[in-house]
C-alpha positions in Angstrom: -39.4 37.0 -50.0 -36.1 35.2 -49.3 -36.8 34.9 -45.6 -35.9 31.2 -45.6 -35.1 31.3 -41.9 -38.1 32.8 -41.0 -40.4 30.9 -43.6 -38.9 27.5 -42.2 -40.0 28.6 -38.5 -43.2 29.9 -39.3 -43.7 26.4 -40.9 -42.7 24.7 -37.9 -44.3 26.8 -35.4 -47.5 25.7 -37.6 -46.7 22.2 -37.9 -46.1 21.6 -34.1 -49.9 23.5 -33.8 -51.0 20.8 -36.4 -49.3 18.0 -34.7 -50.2 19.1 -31.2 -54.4 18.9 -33.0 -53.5 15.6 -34.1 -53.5 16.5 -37.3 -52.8 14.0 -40.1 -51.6 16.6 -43.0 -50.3 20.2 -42.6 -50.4 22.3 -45.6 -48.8 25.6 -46.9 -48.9 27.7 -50.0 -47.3 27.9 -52.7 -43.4 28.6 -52.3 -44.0 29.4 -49.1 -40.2 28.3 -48.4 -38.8 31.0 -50.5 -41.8 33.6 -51.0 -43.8 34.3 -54.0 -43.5 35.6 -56.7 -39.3 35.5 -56.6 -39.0 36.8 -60.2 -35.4 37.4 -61.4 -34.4 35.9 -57.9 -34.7 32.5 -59.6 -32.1 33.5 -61.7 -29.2 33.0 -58.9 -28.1 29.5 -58.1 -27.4 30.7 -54.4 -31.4 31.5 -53.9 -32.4 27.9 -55.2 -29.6 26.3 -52.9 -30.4 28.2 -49.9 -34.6 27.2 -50.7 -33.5 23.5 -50.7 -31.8 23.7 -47.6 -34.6 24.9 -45.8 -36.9 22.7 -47.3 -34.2 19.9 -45.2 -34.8 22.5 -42.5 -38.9 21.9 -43.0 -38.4 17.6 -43.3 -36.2 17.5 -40.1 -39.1 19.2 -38.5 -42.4 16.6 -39.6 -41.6 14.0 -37.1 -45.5 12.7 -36.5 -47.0 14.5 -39.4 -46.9 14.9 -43.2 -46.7 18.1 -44.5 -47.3 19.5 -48.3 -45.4 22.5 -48.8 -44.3 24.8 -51.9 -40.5 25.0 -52.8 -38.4 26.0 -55.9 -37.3 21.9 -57.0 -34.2 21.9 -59.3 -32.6 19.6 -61.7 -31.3 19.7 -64.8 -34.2 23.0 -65.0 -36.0 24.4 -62.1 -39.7 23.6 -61.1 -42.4 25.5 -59.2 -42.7 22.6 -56.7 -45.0 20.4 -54.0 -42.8 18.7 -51.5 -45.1 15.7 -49.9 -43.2 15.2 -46.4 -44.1 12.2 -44.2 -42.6 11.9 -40.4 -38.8 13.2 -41.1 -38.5 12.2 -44.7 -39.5 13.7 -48.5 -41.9 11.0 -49.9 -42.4 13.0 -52.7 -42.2 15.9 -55.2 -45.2 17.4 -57.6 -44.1 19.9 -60.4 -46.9 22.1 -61.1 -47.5 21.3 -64.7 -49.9 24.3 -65.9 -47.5 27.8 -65.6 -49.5 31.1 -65.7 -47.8 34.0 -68.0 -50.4 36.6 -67.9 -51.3 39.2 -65.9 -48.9 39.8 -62.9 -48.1 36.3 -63.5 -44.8 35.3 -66.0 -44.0 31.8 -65.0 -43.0 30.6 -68.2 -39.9 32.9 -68.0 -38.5 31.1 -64.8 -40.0 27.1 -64.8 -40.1 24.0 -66.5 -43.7 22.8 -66.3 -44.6 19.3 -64.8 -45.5 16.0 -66.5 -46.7 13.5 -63.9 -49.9 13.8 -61.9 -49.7 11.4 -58.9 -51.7 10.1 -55.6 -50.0 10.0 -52.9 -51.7 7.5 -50.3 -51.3 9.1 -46.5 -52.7 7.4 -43.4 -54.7 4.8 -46.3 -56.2 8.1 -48.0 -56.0 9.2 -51.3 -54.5 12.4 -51.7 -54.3 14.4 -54.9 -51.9 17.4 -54.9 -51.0 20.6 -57.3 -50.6 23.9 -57.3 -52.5 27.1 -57.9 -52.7 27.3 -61.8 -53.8 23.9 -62.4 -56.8 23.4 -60.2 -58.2 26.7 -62.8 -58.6 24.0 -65.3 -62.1 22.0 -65.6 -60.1 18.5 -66.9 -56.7 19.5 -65.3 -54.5 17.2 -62.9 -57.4 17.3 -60.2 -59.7 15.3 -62.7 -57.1 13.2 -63.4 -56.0 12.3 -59.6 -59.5 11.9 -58.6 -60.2 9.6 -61.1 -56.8 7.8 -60.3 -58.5 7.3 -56.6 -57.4 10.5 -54.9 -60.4 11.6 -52.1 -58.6 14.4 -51.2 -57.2 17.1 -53.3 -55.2 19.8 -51.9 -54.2 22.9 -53.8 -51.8 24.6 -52.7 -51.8 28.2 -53.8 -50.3 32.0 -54.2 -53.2 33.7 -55.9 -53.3 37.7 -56.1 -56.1 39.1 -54.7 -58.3 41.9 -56.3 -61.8 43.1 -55.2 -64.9 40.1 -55.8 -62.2 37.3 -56.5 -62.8 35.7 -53.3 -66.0 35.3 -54.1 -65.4 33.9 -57.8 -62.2 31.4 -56.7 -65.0 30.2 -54.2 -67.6 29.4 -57.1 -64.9 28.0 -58.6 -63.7 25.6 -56.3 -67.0 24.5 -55.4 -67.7 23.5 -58.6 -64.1 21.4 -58.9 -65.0 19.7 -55.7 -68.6 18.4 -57.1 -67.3 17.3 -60.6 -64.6 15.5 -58.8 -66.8 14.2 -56.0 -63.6 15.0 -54.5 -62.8 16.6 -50.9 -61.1 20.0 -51.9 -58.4 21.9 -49.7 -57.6 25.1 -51.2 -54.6 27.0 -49.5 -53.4 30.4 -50.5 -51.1 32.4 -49.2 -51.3 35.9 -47.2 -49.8 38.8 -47.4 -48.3 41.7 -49.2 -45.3 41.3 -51.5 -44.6 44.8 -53.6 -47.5 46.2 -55.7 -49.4 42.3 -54.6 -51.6 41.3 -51.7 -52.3 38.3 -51.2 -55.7 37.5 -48.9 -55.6 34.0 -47.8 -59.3 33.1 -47.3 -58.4 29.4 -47.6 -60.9 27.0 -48.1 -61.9 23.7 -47.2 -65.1 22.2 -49.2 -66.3 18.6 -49.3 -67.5 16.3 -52.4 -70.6 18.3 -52.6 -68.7 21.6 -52.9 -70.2 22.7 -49.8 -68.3 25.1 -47.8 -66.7 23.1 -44.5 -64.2 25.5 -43.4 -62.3 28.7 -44.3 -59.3 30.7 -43.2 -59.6 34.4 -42.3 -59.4 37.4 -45.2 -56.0 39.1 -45.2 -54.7 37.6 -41.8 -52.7 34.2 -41.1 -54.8 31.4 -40.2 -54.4 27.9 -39.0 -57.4 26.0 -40.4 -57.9 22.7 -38.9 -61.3 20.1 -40.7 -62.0 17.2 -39.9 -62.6 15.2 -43.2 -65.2 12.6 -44.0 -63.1 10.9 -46.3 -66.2 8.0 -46.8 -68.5 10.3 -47.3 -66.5 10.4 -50.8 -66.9 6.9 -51.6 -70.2 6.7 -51.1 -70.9 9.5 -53.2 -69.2 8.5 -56.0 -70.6 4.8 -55.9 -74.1 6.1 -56.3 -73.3 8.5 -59.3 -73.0 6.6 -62.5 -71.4 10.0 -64.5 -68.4 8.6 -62.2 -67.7 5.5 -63.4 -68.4 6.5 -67.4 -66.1 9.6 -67.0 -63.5 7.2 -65.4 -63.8 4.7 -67.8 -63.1 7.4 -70.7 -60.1 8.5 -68.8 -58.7 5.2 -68.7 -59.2 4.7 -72.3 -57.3 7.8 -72.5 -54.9 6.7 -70.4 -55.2 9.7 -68.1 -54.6 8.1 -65.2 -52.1 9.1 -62.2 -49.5 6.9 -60.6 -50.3 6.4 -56.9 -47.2 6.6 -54.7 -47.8 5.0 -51.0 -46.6 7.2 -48.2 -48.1 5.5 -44.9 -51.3 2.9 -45.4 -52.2 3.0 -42.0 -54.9 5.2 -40.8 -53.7 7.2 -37.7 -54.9 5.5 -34.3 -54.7 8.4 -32.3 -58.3 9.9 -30.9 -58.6 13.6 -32.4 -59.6 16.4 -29.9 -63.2 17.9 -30.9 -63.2 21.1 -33.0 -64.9 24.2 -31.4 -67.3 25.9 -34.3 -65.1 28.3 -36.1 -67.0 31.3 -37.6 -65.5 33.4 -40.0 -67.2 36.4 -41.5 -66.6 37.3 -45.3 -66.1 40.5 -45.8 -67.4 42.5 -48.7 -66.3 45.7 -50.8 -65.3 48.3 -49.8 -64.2 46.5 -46.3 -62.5 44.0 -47.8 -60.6 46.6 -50.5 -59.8 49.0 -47.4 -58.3 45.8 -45.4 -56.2 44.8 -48.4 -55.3 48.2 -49.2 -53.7 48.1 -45.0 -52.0 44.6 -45.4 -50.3 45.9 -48.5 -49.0 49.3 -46.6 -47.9 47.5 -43.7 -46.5 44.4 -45.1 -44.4 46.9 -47.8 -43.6 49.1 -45.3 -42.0 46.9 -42.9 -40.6 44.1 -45.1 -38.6 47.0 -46.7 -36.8 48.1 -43.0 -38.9 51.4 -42.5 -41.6 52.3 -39.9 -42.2 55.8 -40.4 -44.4 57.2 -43.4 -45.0 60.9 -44.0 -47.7 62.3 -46.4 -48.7 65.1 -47.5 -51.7 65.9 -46.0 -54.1 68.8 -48.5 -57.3 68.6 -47.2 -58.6 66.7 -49.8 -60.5 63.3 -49.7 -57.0 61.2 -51.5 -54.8 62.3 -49.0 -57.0 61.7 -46.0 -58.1 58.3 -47.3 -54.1 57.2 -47.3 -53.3 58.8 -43.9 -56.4 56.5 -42.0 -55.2 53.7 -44.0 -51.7 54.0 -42.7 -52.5 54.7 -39.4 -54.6 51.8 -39.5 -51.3 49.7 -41.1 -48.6 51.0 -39.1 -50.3 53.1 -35.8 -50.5 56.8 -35.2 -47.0 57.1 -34.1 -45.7 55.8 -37.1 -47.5 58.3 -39.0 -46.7 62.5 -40.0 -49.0 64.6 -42.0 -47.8 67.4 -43.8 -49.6 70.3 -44.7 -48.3 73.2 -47.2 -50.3 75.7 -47.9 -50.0 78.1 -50.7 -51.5 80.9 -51.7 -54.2 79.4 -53.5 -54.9 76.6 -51.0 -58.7 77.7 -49.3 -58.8 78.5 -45.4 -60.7 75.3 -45.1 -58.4 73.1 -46.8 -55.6 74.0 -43.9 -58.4 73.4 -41.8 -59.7 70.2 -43.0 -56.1 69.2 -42.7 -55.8 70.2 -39.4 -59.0 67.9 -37.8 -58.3 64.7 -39.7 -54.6 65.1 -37.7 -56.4 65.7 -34.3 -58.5 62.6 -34.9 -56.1 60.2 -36.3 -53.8 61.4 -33.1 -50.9 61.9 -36.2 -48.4 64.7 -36.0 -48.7 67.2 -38.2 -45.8 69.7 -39.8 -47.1 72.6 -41.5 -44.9 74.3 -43.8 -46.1 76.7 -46.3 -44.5 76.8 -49.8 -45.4 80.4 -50.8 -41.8 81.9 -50.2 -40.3 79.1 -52.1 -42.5 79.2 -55.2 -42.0 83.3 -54.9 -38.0 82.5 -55.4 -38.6 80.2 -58.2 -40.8 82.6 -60.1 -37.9 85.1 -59.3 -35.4 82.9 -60.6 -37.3 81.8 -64.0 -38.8 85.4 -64.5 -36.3 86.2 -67.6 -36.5 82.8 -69.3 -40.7 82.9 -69.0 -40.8 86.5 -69.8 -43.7 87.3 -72.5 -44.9 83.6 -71.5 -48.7 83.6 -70.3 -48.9 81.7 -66.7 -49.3 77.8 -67.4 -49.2 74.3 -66.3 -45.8 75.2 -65.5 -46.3 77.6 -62.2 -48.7 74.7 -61.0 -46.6 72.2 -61.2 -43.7 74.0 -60.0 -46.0 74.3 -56.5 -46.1 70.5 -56.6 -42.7 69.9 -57.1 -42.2 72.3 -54.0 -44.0 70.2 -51.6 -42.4 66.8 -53.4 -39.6 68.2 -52.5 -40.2 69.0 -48.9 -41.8 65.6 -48.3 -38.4 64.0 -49.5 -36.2 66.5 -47.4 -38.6 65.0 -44.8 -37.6 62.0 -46.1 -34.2 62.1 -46.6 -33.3 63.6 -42.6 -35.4 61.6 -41.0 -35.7 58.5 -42.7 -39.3 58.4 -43.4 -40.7 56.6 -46.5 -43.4 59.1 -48.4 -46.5 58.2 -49.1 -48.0 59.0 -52.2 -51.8 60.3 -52.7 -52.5 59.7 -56.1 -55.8 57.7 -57.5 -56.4 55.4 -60.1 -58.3 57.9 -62.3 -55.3 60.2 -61.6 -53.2 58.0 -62.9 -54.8 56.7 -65.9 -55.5 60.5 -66.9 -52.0 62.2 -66.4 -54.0 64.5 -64.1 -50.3 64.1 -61.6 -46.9 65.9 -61.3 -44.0 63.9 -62.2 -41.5 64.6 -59.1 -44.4 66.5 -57.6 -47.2 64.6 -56.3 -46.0 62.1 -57.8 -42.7 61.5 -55.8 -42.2 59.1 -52.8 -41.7 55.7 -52.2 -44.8 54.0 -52.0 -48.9 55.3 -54.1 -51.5 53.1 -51.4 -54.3 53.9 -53.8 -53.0 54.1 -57.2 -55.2 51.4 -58.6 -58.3 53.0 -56.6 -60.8 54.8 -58.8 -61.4 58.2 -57.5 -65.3 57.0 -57.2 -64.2 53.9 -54.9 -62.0 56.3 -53.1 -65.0 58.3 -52.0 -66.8 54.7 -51.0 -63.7 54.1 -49.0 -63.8 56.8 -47.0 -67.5 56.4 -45.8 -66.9 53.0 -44.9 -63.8 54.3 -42.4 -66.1 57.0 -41.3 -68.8 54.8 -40.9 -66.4 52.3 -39.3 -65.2 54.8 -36.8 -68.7 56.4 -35.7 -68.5 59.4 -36.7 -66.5 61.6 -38.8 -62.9 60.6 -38.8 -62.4 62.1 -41.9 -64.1 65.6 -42.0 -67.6 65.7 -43.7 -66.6 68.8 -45.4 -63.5 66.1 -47.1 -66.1 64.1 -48.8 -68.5 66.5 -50.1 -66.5 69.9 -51.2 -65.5 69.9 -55.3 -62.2 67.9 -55.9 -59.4 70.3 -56.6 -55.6 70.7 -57.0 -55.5 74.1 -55.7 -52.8 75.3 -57.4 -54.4 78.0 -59.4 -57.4 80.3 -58.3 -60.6 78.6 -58.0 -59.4 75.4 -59.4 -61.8 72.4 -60.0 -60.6 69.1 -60.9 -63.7 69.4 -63.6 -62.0 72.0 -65.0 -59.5 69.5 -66.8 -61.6 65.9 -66.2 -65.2 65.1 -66.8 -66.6 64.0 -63.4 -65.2 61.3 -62.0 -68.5 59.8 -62.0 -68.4 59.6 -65.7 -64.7 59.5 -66.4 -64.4 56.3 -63.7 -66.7 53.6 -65.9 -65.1 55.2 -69.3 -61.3 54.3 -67.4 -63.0 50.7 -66.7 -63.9 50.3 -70.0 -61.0 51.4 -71.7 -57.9 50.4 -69.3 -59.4 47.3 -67.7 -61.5 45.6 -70.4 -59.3 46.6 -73.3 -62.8 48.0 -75.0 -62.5 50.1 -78.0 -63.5 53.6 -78.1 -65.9 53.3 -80.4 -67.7 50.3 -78.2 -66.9 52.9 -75.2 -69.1 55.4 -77.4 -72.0 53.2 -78.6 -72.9 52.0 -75.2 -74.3 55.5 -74.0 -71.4 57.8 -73.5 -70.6 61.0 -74.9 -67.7 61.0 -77.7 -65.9 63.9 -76.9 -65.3 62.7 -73.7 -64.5 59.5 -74.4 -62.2 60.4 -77.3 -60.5 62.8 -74.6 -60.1 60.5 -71.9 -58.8 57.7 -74.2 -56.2 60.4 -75.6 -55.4 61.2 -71.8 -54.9 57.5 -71.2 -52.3 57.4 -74.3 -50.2 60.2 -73.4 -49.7 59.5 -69.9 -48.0 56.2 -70.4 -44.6 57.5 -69.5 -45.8 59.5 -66.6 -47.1 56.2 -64.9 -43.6 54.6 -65.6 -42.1 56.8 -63.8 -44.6 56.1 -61.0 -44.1 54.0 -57.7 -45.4 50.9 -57.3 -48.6 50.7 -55.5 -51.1 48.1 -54.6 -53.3 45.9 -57.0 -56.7 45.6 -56.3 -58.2 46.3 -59.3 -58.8 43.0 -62.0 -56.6 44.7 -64.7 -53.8 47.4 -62.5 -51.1 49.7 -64.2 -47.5 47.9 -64.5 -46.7 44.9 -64.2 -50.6 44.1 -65.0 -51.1 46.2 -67.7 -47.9 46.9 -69.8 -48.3 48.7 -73.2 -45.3 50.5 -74.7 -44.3 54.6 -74.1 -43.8 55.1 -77.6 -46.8 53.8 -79.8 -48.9 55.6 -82.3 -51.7 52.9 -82.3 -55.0 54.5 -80.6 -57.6 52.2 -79.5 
């Protein structure tokens, strides 16, 4: 975000790959000269000048190629933009006309939405282009620039990722490619950006929708087809829903301007294409590799390199240490472990081996001592008071604490352990466990986090995290013989309830009448409402859930409405 020197030569260290493949058109996502999303960043005139002069930066760099790439366009308001770039010249601009503003997304606060829908003829071939948003819609500008002669569409795009859309934007797309009879090239961008990832997976179908190629999950990728633009014309004269539909448009006057950019067909003999196989991955493999790309790419694009966590034995904490190991490599990486006195032998243990086989450091510093002088300190005001919430969280607080003196000297950012369920339930410290600079599985349901770590294990060959890690009782440990069931339902039961309620906005009473017990829905919904100022307080973490706490899901701290 902001990069613009290093967007612009990422750009043109991909353009001169394109043009050195003989490549007609190179394409890019969506603002990919100034980042995505830019949010209150497109409030400072200084950010859009400095995107427009890289975009110059990006034309004096197309000599021999045209290029499509995303840009912030300004005027008398400012546009979420196309520029359509021909051999060392800007042939043409496309403002992206339909603006999301829901979910993560709130483009309605920061641009002007587009009117015109042209074709833009390159090398003699009709070629539609928009951006993200408006491919999403069945008669959007795609149907309209097909119909207006464009053979190609390209889309460029910046579309979040959470787990199964892949496979849904794929259906999708498909489906706009056959009802256009229209070649579709789908580009999305990669990477994380805060509490965001970004998976690529571009694709490139033909006029059938069939799949021709597609760009690598959660890594950049330069995708190079070979289109058979005739194929489209042939198609399209032999289905008559083609010529009614484009009749209707017409009479609706739906039609796009076509702008002419270069008639001529390049001359140039392309160099064969070797088979490119990419394998699709599937949950939980392709959760756990968006859940790394959103640790490393956070980790680094904010200046640090070392994480420390706080390492209990339990499955959380272990699940977050592989992960960043996996982001950011074992030297990068200190475990912590604080025992107390309720902590089990074989939770020090359990701490102990996943360590030795990450090949992490590992501090242990007990918190005993510290938690005896705080209970010394507060022993008159807590007098007469029976033991409480209040000694356990204290112990949490402790170790925040430590992890942040950690922190602090050394410059390490802390990683968080908490899950989903966690969250949505209260069942955290605020300034305890709750404290660092960074939660890698805060929208991970403590059931997925389970299915997580068997896939690393699995993954790994053999037990990378310890067996005992996946199968003793979840607790806290900061009372004797703790349970996490002594406060939650099983997660097994609590986790679908959470879905329900958080993520599909059901009622409780729906929650109820589909098969689950009211008490504990009533209890978990009532968890859910309290906790909202707890997971204000919390930091951001990575989406990968369809509906994530924050800028996702936003309700207000004070409310007396219960669903």
């Amino acid at each position: 975000m902001g990069d613009f020197q290093g967007n612009v030569a990422r750009i043109l260290e991909a353009t001169a790959k394109a043009r050195d493949l003989k490549a007609d058109i190179a394409v890019f996502p969506e603002l990919a000269v100034c980042g995505y999303p830019p949010e209150d960043l497109l409030f400072k005139p200084r950010f859009i000048d400095a995107n427009l002069k890289a975009l110059d930066q990006v034309i004096s760099g197309s000599s021999g190629i045209a290029i499509v790439v995303g840009f912030v366009d300004a005027g008398n308001d400012i546009y979420n933009a196309a520029a359509v770039i021909s051999d060392g010249r800007l042939a043409g601009i496309y403002h992206k006309i339909y603006l999301p503003n829901y979910g993560v997304f709130d483009e309605n606060r920061y641009f002007q939405a587009g009117r015109e829908i042209p074709v833009y003829i390159i090398n003699g071939v009709g070629v539609g282009v928009n951006i993200c948003e408006d491919i999403w819609y069945e008669a959007g500008p795609a149907t309209a620039q097909a119909y207006s002669g464009a053979e190609v569409i390209i889309n460029i795009s910046a579309s979040p990722y959470h787990y199964g859309k892949g496979n849904f934007r794929q259906r999708m797309m498909a489906t706009r490619a056959a009802d256009n009879v229209a070649i579709i090239a789908y580009n999305n961008l990669v990477g994380g950006q805060d509490e965001l990832v970004f998976d690529g997976h571009s694709l490139v179908l033909d006029e059938k929708g069939q799949l021709l190629a597609q760009g690598l999950q959660f890594e950049e990728d330069l995708i190079v087809a070979d289109l058979d633009v005739e194929a489209v014309f042939r198609t399209r004269l032999h289905d008559p829903r083609w010529r009614n539909q484009s009749l209707l448009l017409e009479e609706e006057r739906c039609r796009a301007d076509r702008i002419t950019v270069s008639e001529t067909p390049s001359a140039w003999p392309k160099p064969a294409l070797p088979p490119r196989l990419v394998q699709v991955r599937q949950p939980p493999a392709e959760v756990y590799n968006a859940l790394v790309l959103g640790t490393r790419d956070y980790i680094h694009k904010n200046g640090f390199e070392t994480v420390v966590i706080g390492l209990s034995g339990g499955v959380d904490s272990s699940l977050v240490a592989a992960i960043a190991v996996d982001a950011l490599g074992k030297a990068n990486v200190v475990g912590v472990a604080m025992p107390s006195q309720y902590s089990t032998p074989h939770s020090l243990t359990d701490a102990r081996q996943l360590a030795e086989n990450l090949g992490i450091k590992l501090l242990t510093i007990p918190i005993t001592p510290v938690f005896q002088a705080y209970l010394e300190a507060l022993a008159e005001p807590f007098s007469g008071a029976r033991p409480n919430v209040a000694e356990e969280n204290i112990q949490a607080r402790i170790r925040g604490n430590f992890l942040m003196g950690l922190s602090n000297k050394f410059g390490w950012i802390v990683l968080t352990t908490g899950n989903k369920s966690e969250m949505a339930t209260g069942y955290s410290t605020l300034y305890g466990d709750m404290a660092g600079g960074f939660a890698v599985i805060k929208d991970v349901p403590k059931t997925l986090v389970y299915k997580l770590a068997q896939y690393r294990n699995a993954l790994a060959g053999y037990d990378l995290m310890p067996a005992s890690v996946l199968t003793k009782a979840p607790s806290a440990e900061l009372r004797p013989d703790q349970k996490d069931t002594d406060t939650l339902p099983p997660y097994e039961i609590l986790d679908p309830i959470l879905t329900a309620y958080v993520e599909e906005d059901k009622s409780v009473g729906q929650i109820i009448a589909s098969g689950f017990d009211e008490a504990v829905v009533r209890k978990a919904a009532r968890l859910v409402d309290v906790s909202e100022y707890k997971r204000r307080q919390a930091p951001p973490g990575i989406k990968i859930t369809p509906r994530a706490f924050g800028r996702d899901r936003r309700l207000p701290i004070s409310n007396r409405f219960k669903g």
